[in-house]
FIMARKE-96884 format. One record per residue (C-alpha): residue in one letter; x negated, y negated, z negated. Coordinates in Angstrom, 2 decimals, always signed. Example, Ala and Ser with C-alpha at 12.3 -4.5 7.8 and 13.67 -1.06 7.14 Angstrom:
<rs>
<type: A&x: -12.30&y: +4.50&z: -7.80>;
<type: S&x: -13.67&y: +1.06&z: -7.14>;
</rs>
This chain:
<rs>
<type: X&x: +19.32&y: -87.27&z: +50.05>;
<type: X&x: +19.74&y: -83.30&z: +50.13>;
<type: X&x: +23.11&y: -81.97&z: +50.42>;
<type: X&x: +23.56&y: -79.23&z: +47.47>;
<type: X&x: +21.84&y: -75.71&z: +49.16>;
<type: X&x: +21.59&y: -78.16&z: +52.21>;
<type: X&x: +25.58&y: -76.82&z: +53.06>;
<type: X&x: +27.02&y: -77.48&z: +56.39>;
<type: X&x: +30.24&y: -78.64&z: +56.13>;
<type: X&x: +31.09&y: -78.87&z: +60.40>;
<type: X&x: +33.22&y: -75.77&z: +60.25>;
<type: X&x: +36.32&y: -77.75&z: +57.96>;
<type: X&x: +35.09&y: -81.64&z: +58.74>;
<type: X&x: +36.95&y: -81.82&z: +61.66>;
<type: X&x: +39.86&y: -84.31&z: +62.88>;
<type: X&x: +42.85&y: -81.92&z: +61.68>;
<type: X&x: +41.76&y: -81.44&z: +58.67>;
<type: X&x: +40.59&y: -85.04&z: +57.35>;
<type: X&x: +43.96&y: -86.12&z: +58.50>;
<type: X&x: +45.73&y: -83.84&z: +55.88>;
<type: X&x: +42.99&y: -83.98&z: +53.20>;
<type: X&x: +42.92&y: -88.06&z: +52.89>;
<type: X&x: +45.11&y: -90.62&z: +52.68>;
<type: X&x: +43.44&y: -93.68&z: +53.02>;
<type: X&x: +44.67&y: -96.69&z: +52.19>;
<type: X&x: +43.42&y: -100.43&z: +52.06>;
<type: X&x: +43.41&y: -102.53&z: +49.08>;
<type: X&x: +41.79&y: -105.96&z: +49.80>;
<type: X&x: +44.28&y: -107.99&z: +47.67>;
<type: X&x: +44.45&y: -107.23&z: +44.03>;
<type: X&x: +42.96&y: -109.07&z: +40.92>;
<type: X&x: +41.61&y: -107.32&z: +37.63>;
<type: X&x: +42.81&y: -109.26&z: +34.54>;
<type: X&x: +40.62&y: -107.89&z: +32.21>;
<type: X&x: +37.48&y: -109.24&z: +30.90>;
<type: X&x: +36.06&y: -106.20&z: +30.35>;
<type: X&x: +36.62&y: -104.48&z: +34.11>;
<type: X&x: +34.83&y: -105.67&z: +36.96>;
<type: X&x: +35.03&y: -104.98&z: +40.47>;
<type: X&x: +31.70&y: -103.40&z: +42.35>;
<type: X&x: +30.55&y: -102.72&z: +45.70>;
<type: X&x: +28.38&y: -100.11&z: +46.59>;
<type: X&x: +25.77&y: -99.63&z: +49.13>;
<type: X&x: +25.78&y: -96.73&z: +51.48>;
<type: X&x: +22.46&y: -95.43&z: +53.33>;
<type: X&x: +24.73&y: -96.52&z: +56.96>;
<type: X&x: +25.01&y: -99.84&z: +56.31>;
<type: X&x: +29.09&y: -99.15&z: +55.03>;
<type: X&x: +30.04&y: -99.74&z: +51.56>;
<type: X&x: +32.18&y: -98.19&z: +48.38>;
<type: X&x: +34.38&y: -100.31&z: +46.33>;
<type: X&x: +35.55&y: -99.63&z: +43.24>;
<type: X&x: +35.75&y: -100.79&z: +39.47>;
<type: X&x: +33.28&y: -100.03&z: +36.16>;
<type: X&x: +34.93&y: -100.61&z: +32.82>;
<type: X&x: +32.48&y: -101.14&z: +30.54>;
<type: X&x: +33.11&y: -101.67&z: +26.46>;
<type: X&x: +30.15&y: -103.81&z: +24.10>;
<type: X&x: +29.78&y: -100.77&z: +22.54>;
<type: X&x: +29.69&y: -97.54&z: +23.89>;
<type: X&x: +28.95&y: -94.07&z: +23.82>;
<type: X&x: +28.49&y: -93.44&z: +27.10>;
<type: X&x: +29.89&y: -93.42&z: +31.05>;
<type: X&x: +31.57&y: -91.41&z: +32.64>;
<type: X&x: +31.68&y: -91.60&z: +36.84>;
<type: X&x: +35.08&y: -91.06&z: +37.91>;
<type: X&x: +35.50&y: -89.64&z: +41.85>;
<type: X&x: +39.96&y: -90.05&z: +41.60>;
<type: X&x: +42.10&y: -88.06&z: +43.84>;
<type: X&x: +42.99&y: -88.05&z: +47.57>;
<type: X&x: +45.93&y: -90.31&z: +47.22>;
<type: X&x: +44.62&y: -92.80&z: +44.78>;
<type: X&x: +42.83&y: -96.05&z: +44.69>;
<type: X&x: +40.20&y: -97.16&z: +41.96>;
<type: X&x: +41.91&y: -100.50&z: +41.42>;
<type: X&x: +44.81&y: -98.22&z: +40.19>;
<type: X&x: +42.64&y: -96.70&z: +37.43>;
<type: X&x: +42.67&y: -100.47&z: +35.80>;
<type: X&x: +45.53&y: -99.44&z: +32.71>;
<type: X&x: +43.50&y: -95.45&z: +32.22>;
<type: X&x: +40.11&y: -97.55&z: +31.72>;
<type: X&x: +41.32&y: -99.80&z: +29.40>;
<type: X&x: +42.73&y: -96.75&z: +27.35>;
<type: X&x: +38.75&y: -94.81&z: +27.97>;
<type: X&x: +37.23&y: -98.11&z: +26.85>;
<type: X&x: +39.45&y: -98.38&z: +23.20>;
<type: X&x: +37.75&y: -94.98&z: +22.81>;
<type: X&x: +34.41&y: -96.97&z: +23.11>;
<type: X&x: +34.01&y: -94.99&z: +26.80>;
<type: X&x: +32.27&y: -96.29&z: +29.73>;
<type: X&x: +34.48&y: -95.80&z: +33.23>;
<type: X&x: +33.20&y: -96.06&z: +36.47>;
<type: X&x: +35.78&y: -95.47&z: +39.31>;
<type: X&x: +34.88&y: -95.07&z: +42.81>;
<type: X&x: +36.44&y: -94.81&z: +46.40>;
<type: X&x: +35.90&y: -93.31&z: +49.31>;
<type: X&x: +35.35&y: -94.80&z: +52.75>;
<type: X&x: +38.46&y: -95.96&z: +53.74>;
<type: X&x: +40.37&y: -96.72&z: +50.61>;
<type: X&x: +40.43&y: -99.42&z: +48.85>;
<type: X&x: +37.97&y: -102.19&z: +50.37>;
<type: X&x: +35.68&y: -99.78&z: +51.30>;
<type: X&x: +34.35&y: -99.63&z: +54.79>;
<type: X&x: +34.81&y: -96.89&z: +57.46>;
<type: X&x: +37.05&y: -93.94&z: +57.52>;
<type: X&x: +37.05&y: -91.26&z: +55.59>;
<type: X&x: +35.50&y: -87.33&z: +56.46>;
<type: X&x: +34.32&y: -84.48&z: +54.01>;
<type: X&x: +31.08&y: -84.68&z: +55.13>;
<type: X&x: +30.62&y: -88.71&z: +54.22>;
<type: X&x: +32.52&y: -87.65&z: +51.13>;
<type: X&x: +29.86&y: -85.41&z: +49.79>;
<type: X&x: +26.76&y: -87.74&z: +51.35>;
<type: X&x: +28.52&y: -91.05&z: +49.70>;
<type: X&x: +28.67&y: -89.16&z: +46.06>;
<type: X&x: +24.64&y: -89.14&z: +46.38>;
<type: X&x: +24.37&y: -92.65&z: +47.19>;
<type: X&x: +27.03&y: -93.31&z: +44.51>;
<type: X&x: +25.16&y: -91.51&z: +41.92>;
<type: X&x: +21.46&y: -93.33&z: +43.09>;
<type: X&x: +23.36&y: -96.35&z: +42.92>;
<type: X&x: +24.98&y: -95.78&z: +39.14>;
<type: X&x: +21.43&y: -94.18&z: +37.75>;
<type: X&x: +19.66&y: -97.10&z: +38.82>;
<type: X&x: +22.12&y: -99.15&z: +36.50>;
<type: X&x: +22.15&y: -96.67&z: +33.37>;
<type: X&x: +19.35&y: -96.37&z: +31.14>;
<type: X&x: +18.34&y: -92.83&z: +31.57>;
<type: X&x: +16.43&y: -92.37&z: +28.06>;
<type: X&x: +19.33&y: -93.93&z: +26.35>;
<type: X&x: +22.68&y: -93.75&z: +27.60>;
<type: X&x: +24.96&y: -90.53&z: +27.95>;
<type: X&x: +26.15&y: -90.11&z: +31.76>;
<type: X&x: +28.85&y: -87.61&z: +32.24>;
<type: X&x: +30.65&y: -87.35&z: +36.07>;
<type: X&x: +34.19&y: -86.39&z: +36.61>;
<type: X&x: +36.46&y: -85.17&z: +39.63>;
<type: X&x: +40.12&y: -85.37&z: +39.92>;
<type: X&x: +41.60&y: -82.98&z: +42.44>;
<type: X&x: +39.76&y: -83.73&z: +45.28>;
<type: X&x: +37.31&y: -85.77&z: +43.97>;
<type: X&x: +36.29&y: -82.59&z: +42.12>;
<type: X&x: +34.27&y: -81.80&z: +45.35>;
<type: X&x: +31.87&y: -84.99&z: +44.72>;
<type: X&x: +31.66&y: -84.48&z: +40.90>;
<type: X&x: +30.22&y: -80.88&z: +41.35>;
<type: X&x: +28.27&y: -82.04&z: +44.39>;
<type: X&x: +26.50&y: -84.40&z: +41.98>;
<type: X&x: +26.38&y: -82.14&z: +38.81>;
<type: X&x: +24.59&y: -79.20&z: +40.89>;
<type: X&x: +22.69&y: -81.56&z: +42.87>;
<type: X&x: +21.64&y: -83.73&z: +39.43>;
<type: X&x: +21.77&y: -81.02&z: +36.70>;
<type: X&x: +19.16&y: -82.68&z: +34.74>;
<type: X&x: +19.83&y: -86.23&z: +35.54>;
<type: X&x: +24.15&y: -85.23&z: +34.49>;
<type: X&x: +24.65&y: -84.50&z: +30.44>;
<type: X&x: +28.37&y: -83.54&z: +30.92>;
<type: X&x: +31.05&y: -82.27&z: +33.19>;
<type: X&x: +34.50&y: -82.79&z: +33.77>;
<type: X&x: +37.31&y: -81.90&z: +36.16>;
<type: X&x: +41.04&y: -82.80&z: +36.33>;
<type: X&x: +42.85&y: -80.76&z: +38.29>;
<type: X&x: +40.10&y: -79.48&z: +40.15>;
<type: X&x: +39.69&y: -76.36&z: +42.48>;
<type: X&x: +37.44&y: -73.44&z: +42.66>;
<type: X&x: +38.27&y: -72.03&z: +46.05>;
<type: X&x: +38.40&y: -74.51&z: +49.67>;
<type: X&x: +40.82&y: -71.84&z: +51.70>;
<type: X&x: +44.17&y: -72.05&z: +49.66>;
<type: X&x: +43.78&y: -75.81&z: +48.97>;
<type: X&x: +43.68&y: -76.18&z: +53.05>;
<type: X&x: +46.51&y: -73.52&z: +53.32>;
<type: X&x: +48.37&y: -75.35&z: +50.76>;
<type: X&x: +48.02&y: -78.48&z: +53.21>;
<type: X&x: +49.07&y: -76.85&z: +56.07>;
<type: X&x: +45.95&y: -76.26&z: +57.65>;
<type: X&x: +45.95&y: -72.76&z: +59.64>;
<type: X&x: +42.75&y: -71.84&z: +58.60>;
<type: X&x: +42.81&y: -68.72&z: +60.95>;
<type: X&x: +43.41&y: -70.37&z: +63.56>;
<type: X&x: +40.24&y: -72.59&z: +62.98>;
<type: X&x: +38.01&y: -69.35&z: +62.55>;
<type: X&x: +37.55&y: -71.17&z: +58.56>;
<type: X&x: +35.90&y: -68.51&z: +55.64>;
<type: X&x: +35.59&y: -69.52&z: +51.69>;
<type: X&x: +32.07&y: -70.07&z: +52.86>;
<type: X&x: +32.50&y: -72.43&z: +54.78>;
<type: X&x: +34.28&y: -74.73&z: +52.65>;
<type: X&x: +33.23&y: -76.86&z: +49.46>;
<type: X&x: +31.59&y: -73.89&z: +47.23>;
<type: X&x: +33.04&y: -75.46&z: +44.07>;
<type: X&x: +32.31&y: -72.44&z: +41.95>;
<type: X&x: +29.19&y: -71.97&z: +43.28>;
<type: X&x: +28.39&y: -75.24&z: +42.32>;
<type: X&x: +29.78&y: -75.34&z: +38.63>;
<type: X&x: +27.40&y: -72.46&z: +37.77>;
<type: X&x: +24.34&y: -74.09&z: +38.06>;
<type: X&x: +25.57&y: -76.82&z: +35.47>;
<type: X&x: +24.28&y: -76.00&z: +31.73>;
<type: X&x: +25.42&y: -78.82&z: +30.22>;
<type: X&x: +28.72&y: -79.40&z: +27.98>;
<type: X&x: +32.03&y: -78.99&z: +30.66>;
<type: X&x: +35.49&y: -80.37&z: +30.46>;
<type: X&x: +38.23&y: -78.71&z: +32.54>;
<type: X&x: +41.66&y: -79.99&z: +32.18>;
<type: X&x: +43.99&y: -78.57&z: +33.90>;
<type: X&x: +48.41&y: -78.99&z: +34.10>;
<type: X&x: +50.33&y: -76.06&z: +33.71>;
<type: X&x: +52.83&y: -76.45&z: +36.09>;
<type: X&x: +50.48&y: -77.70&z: +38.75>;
<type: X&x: +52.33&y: -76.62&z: +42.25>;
<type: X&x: +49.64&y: -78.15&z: +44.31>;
<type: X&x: +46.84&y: -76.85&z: +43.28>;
<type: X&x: +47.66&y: -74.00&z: +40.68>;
<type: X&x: +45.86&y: -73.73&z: +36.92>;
<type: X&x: +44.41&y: -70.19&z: +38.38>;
<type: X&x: +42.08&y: -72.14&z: +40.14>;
<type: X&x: +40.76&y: -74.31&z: +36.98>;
<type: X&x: +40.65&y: -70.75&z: +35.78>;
<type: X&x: +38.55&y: -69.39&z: +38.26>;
<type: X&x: +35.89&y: -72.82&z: +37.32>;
<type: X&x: +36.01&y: -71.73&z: +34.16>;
<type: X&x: +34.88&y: -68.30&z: +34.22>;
<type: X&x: +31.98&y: -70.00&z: +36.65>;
<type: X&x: +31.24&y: -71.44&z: +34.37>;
<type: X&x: +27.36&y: -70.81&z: +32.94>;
<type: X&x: +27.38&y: -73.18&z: +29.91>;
<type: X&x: +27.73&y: -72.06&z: +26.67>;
<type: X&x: +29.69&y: -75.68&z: +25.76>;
<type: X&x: +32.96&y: -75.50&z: +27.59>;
<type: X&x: +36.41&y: -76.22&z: +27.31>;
<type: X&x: +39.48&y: -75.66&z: +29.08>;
<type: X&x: +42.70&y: -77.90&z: +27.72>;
<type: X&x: +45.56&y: -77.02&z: +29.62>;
<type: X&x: +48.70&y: -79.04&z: +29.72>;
<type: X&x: +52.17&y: -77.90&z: +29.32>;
<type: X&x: +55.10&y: -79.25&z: +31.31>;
<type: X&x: +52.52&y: -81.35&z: +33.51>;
<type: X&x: +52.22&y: -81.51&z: +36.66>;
<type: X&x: +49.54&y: -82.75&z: +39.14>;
<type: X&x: +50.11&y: -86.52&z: +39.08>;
<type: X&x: +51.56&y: -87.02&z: +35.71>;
<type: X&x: +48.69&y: -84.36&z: +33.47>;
<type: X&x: +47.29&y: -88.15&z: +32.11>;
<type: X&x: +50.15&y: -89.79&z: +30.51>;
<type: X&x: +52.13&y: -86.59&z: +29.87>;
<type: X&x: +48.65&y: -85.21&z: +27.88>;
<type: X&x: +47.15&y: -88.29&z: +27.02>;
<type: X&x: +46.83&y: -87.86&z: +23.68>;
<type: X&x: +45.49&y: -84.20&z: +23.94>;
<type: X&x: +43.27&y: -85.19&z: +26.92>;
<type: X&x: +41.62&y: -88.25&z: +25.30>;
<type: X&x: +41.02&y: -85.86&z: +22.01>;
<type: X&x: +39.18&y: -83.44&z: +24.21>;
<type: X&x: +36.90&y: -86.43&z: +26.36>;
<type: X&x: +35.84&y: -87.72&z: +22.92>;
<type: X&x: +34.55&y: -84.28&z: +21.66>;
<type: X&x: +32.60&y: -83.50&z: +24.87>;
<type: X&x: +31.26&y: -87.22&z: +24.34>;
<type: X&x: +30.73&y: -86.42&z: +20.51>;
<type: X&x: +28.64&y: -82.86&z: +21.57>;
<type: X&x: +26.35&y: -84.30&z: +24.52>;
<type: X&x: +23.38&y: -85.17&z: +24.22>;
<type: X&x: +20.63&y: -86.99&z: +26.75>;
</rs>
C-alpha cells in the first residue's frame, strides 16, 4: 500500500489534533433488522479491524463505498441504505478505528492507510468486469474517498462527496486548532483538491447551503478541481451540515441515480 504522492501526514497527525478531528465512539450492541443489511468486519494490514455494514439489493446497479462523517457510526446509516437500496443501489458503510466495533483508536494517518485496506478488501468482493463501484466521503470521510479515487482512478468509475472540503487549514481553524502555533501549511494537510483532479471519471458533489461548519465555498473550490468533463454540483437550500440528507433527499437521491445511470465500468 502507497499513500497517494507517498504524502506525509506527521505535521497535523498529532495528539491535539485527532482529539478535535474524531469522535469515537463504541457500538458493540446493536442488531440490524433487515434481511437485506449485513454487518462486516474488515481486516487491517496490523492485525486491527473495521466494522461496518454493506446493504446489498438482488438487483443492482452498482455500489457505492460510503467513508460517513467524524461523528457518525455505520450502524446509523441502517434507515439511508434501505432508502439507496429501493433505488436498486449497493451501500457499503465503513468505520474508522475506534468507532463502532472497530479496533484501536483513531489518527489521520490510520485513516488514510485503513481506506486502502478497505478498498483491497471491497475489490476483492466486487466483480471488477461487471459491477459499477463508485466511493463516497461525507465531511471528513471525504479525505478517504479522494485518497482512494486518486490512488484507484482506474479501479473507481464514480465520485462523490457530501459535504466535503477542499482545503485542510480552515477545517482545523474551524476546530479550534491554532494552526500557527503548530508551524501547519495547506501542504501539509489532506491535499483534497489535489487529489480530486486526477479523477476523470463522472463526480458527484453535494453540498448544503447553509453549511456553518464547513462552508459550500469549499465544495466550490472541489468543483472547479475538478478535471472531469461529467460533474455535478447539487447544492441544497436551507440545509445544513447534518440534516443536507433528509432535508434534500429527494433532490439528492435524483442526482446519485443519474451519476449511476452515466457510469460506466
Amino acid at each position: 500500500m502507497n499513500r497517494w504522492g507517498n504524502r506525509d501526514y506527521s505535521k497535523i497527525d498529532r495528539p491535539e489534533i485527532n482529539s478535535v478531528l474524531f469522535y469515537p465512539r463504541q457500538n458493540t450492541d446493536y442488531v440490524i433488522e433487515n434481511k437485506f443489511i449485513k454487518e462486516i468486519v474488515i481486516p487491517l494490514a496490523d492485525g486491527g479491524i473495521i466494522s461496518g455494514i454493506w446493504a446489498e439489493a438482488k438487483n443492482f446497479r452498482g455500489t457505492i463505498l460510503f467513508f460517513h462523517g467524524n461523528g457518525e457510526l455505520a450502524s446509523e446509516y441502517v434507515d439511508i441504505a434501505s432508502i439507496f437500496l429501493q433505488s436498486s443501489i449497493n451501500l457499503i458503510c465503513v468505520d474508522y478505528c475506534g468507532y463502532g466495533k472497530s479496533s484501536g483508536y483513531p489518527t489521520i494517518t490510520s485513516m488514510i492507510d485503513d481506506a486502502h485496506d478497505i478498498f483491497e478488501f471491497v475489490r476483492k468482493r466486487i466483480q471488477q468486469e461487471k459491477e459499477i463501484l463508485v466511493v463516497m466521503g461525507r465531511s471528513l470521510g471525504c479525505a478517504s474517498a479522494l485518497e482512494i479515487a486518486a490512488s484507484y482512478k482506474n479501479e473507481v468509475d464514480g465520485l462523490i462527496i457530501e459535504s466535503g472540503f477542499a482545503h485542510t487549514l480552515p477545517l482545523l481553524v474551524t476546530m479550534g486548532v491554532d494552526t500557527d502555533y503548530f508551524g501547519i501549511e495547506e501542504r501539509d494537510g489532506f491535499g483534497n483538491d489535489e487529489k480530486i483532479k486526477c479523477f476523470s471519471k463522472p463526480v458527484l458533489i453535494i453540498h448544503a447551503e447553509n453549511d456553518f461548519l464547513i462552508p459550500i465555498n469549499q465544495a466550490e473550490i472541489l468543483f472547479t478541481a475538478v478535471s472531469s468533463t461529467n460533474k455535478k454540483f447539487l447544492k441544497i437550500p436551507d440545509a445544513g451540515h447534518n440534516d443536507i440528507f433528509f432535508t434534500g433527499q429527494h433532490e439528492y437521491i435524483q442526482a446519485l441515480n443519474e451519476l449511476m445511470d452515466t457510469v460506466k465500468n
